[in-house]
N, C-alpha and C positions, 0 to 999 in steps of 0.2 A: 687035389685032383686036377690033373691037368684037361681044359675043356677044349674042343674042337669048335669056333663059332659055325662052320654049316650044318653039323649033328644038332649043334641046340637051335638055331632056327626051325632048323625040319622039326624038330620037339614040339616048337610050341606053333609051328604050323597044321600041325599033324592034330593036336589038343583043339587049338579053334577050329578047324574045319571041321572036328568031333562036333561042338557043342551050336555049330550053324546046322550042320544035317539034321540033327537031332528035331530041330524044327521044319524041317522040308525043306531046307535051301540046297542049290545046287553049287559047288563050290568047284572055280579052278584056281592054277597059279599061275599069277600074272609076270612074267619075266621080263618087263617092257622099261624097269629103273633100278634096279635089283636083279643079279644073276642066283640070287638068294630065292627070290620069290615071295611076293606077296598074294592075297588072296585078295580071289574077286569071288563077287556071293553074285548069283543069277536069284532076284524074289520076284516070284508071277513072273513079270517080264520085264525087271528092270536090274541090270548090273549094279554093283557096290564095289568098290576100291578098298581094301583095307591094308593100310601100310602095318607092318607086324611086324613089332621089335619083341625079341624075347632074350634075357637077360639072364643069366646063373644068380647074379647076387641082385642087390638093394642098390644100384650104381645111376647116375645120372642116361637117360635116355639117347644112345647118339642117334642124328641124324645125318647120313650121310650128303653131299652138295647134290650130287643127284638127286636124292629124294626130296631134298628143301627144295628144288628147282621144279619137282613132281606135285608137290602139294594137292592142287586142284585136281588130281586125279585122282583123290583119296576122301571119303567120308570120313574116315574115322583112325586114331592109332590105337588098332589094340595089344596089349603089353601084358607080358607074363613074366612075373622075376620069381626067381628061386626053382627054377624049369629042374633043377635035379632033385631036389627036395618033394615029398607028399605035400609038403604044406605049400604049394605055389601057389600065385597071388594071381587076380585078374585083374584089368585094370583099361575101361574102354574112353579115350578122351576123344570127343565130338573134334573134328579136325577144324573147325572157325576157333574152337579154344584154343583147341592146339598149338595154331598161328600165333597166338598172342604170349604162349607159353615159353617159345621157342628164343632160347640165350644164344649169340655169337658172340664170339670172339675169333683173333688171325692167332696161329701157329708160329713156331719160329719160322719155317716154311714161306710165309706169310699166307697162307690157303685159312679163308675159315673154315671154322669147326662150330658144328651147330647142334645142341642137346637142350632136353627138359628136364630139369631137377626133380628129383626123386622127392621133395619135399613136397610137392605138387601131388603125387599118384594118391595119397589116399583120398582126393575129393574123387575120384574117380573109379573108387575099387567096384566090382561088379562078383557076381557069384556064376554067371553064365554069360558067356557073349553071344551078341543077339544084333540083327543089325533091324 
């Protein structure tokens, strides 16, 4: 099946923003590193950053230079793979870990390219996302 990557972000945009209201949060999308959109959580009165990577398979994490250059404006990565599948997966990694998670390497291009290995997500699987 061939995937559309902005249909599966809205997917697994769409699923967290479900599972923050659920708790009373107020939720919008931040377009300020990402034309994609990430989520920002309003609690009581304080903002939340949530960078949102959401994934079709089991594949290593990208992050794009923009968003590694965004870091500090993010609490937390939350990550949903297998977004077409009933059995999708949650997965919330505290962004101070995150940082240390995070592999480069340069391109032929010579631009780095920056992801978290997929071997990493089960210390982090979650059954609801909560911030």
């Amino acid at each position: 099946m061939a995937t559309n990557n902005f249909i599966t972000h809205r997917l697994g945009l769409y699923k967290i923003a479900y599972d923050l209201t659920e708790d009373g949060n107020f939720i919008d999308i931040d377009y300020s590193v990402s034309t994609h959109g990430h989520i920002l959580v309003k609690k009581d009165k304080e903002y939340f950053g949530i960078l949102t990577k959401v994934l079709s398979d089991l594949v290593p994490i990208p992050i794009s230079e923009n968003e590694f250059n965004s870091l500090d404006k993010f609490t937390h990565i939350f990550l949903i793979t297998g977004i077409y599948t009933k059995n999708y997966e949650r997965f919330s990694i505290p962004m101070g870990v995150a940082k240390t998670m995070i592999k480069t390497n340069y391109g032929q291009d010579g631009k780095p390219k920056h992801w978290i290995d997929q071997t990493q997500y089960p210390n982090f699987k979650v059954s609801k996302f909560e911030v």
